[in-house]
N, C-alpha and C positions, 0 to 999 in steps of 0.2 A: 409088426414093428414095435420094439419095446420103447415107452417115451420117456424121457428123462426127467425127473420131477424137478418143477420151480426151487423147490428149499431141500437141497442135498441133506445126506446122516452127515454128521458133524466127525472129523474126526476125532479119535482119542485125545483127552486133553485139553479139548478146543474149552473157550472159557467164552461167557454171553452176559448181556446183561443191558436193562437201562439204566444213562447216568443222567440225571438230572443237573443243569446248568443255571445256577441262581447267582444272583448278586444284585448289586442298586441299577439303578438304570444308566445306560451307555457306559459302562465297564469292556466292554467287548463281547460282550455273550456272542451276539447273531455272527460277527466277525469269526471268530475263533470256531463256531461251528461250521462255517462256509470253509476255512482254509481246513480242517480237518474231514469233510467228509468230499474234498476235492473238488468243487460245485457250488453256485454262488444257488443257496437253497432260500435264504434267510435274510430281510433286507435290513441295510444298515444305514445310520443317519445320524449325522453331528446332533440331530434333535434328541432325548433324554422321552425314555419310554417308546422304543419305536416297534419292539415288539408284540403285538395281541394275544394272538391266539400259539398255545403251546404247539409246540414244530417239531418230527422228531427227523434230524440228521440221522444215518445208518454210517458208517465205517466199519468195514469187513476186510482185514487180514488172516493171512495163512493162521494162525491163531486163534483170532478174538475178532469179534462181534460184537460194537460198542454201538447200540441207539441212544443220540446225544435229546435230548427233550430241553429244547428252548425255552425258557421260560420268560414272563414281563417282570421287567425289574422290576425288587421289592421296594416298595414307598408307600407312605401314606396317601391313601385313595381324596381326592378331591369332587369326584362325583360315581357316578354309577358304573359308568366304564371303568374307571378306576377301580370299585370294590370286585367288581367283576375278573378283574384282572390280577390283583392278588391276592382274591380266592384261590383264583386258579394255580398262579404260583405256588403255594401252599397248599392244595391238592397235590402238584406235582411232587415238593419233598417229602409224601408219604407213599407215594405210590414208584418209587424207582428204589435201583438194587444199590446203585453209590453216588452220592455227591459234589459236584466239583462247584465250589463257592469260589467265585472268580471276582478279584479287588485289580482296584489298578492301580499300581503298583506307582505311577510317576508324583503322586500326591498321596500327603500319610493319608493314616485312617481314620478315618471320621464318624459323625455319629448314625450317618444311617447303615454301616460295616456291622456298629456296636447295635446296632436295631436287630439286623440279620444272626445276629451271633447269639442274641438271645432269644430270636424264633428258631434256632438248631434247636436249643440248648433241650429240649424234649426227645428227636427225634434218636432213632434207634439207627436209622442208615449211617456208612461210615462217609464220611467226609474228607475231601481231599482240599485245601485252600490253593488256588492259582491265583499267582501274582503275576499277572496282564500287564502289557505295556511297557514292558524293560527295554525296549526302542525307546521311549519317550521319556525313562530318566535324565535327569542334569546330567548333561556333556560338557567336558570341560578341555580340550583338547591342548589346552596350556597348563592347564595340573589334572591330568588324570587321576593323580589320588584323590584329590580334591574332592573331583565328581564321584568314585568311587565310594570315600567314602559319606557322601551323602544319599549315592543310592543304598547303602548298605543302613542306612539311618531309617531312609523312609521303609526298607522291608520291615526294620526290625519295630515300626510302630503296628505290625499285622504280627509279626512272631509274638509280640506280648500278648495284643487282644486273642488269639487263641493258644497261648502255650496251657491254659489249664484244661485244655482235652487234648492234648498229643496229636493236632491234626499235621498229615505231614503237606508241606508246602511244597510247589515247584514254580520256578520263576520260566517266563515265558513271553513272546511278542505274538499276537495272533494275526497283526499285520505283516510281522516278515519272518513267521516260520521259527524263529529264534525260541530252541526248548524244547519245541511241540514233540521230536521224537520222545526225550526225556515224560512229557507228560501222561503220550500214549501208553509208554512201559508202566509207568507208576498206576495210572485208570486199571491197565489189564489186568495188573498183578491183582487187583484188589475186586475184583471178579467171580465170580463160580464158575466154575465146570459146566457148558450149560450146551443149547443148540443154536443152530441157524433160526435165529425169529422171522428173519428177511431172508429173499433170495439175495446172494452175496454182489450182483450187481446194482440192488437197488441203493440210493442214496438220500431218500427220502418215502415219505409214507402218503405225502399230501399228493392231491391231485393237481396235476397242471393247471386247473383254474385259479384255483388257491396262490399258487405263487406267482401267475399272470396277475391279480389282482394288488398282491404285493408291492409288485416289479413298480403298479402304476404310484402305488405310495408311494413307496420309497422316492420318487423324482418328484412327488409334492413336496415332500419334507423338504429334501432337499434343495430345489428351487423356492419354495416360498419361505422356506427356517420359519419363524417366531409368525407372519402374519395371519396363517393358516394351521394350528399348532396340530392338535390333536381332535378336532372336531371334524375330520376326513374320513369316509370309509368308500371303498370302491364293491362296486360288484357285477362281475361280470356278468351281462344279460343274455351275450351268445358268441357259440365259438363255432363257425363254418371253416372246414376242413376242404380243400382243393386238391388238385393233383400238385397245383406250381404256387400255391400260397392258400396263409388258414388267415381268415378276416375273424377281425375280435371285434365286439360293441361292448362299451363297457361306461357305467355310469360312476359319477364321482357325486356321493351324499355329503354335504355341510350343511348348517346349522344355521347361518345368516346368508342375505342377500349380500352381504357386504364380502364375507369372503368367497362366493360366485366369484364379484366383481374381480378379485384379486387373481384367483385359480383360470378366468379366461383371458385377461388383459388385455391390453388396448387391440382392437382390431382381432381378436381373437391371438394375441401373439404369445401369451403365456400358455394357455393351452395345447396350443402346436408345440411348444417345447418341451413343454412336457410329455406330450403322445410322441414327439417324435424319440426323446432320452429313452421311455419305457418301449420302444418297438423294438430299438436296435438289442437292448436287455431281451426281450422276448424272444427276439430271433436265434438268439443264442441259447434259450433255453429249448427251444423246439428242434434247431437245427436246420430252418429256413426261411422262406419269406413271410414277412406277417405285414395286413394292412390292419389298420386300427384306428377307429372312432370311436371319442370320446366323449360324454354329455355331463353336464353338471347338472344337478337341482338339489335345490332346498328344503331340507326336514329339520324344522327347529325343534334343537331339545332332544336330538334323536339318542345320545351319550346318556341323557337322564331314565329315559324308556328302559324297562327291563325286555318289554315286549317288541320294541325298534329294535334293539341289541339284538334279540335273537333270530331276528329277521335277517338282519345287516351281519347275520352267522357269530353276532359274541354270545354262545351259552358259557354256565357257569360249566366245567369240566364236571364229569359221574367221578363219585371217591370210589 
């Protein structure tokens, strides 16, 4: 019986490649990589830095073969996690085939755009500027022009900051789809001729624990916002697989007793909201029943550790 290989010959034509997704932190990166590779891969959070570790999204049409590589917003690092994180970033735009630098578009440009524009200004990969958020320009629905032309004001404070390297722009919503066709075509064109890197059904490269462990962030941030910021790591201690349900134990690391206190709440009632927002996430990424206990404990200072980091899985990315 002859077997059919995981990663087909590509046909004539076909065009591959990784593109690297930079910009300041909560622009939309993790967003726009979840509505383009069909699959909520990537978590997302009104909180500013909420991605870690680099992620790569796959999207595969009859065509092209686009690995999108998430990266943590670029900023000035305030402790160890932080330099760790954009290193990495900056590991990432030397090691992909094209760049999609993504602004949001609903507020001009500002100085950490002009920070980013002059960590390109070295690199050799081509660059594409997406302008995110064109849902969330001024709406004026008693002068259209109005609003029109003040969103046409705030793009063209991004068309200055790079019109002296010819990047081409595309305006887009990564929350409501708005463009993304346009954007695909503009990534593709600017591509090699290449092959199947992935089997064309996968949509990510990480392991399911990996984004179990996410899932559980992402509903801290989000329930706790500002009291619990970014001194959070999760990791999952074990994953028992059933016939009729897969039981998860998974630990939540911070840095003080105080935000323990916060992350369990009174009578344990934070924490069940939380285990329970990340189950029903989980269940939909497995495809069915998931039981899930969750434990907190305290490692102070674990963000400062280079040696806690890479325990808690932050290494610096290989160049």
């Amino acid at each position: 019986m002859e077997l059919t290989p995981l990663i087909p010959t590509a046909p004539e034509g076909f065009r591959s490649g990784f593109i690297g997704i930079i910009g300041r932190p909560n622009v939309g990166k993790s967003t726009l990589m979840n509505h383009l590779v069909g699959q909520k891969i990537a978590i997302t959070s009104p909180v500013a830095q909420t991605t870690r570790n680099r992620l790569r999204g796959i999207l595969t049409t009859p065509t092209t073969q686009m690995i999108f590589v998430d990266t943590p917003g670029i900023h000035k690092p305030h402790h160890q996690l932080g330099r760790v994180l954009v290193q990495n970033a900056r590991i990432a735009i030397q090691a992909v085939d094209l760049l999609l630098f993504v602004v949001d578009c609903s507020v001009a440009a500002g100085g950490g755009d002009r920070y980013i524009v002059e960590l390109l200004q070295g690199t050799e990969t081509p660059i594409v500027l997406g302008l995110n958020k064109a849902d969330q320009q001024i709406q004026d629905r008693a002068n259209p022009e109005m609003a029109g032309s003040a969103g046409h004001d705030l793009d063209q404070t991004y068309a200055t900051l790079v019109e002296p390297y010819s990047w081409p722009l595309v305006k887009f919503s990564a929350l409501t789809g708005l463009g993304l066709e346009e954007l695909q075509q503009i990534l593709s064109d600017r591509l090699d001729p290449g092959p199947y890197y992935y089997p064309p059904d996968l949509v990510t490269d990480q392991p399911e624990r990996f984004i179990m462990g996410e899932l559980i962030r992402e509903q801290i941030l989000l329930l706790t916002r500002e009291e619990v910021p970014h001194s959070v790591a999760v990791v999952i201690d074990r994953v028992e697989e059933e016939p009729e349900i897969t039981r998860i134990l998974a630990t939540i690391c911070v840095e003080r007793d105080s935000q323990k206190g916060i992350l369990i709440g009174k009578g344990g009632s934070m924490l069940k909201t939380i285990g329970s927002a990340a189950r029903e996430q989980m269940q939909k990424l497995i495809a069915g029943k998931v039981y899930l206990e969750l434990f907190v404990k305290v490692q102070p200072k674990w963000r400062q550790s280079r040696s806690r980091l890479a325990e808690l899985g932050y290494r610096v990315e290989e160049e």
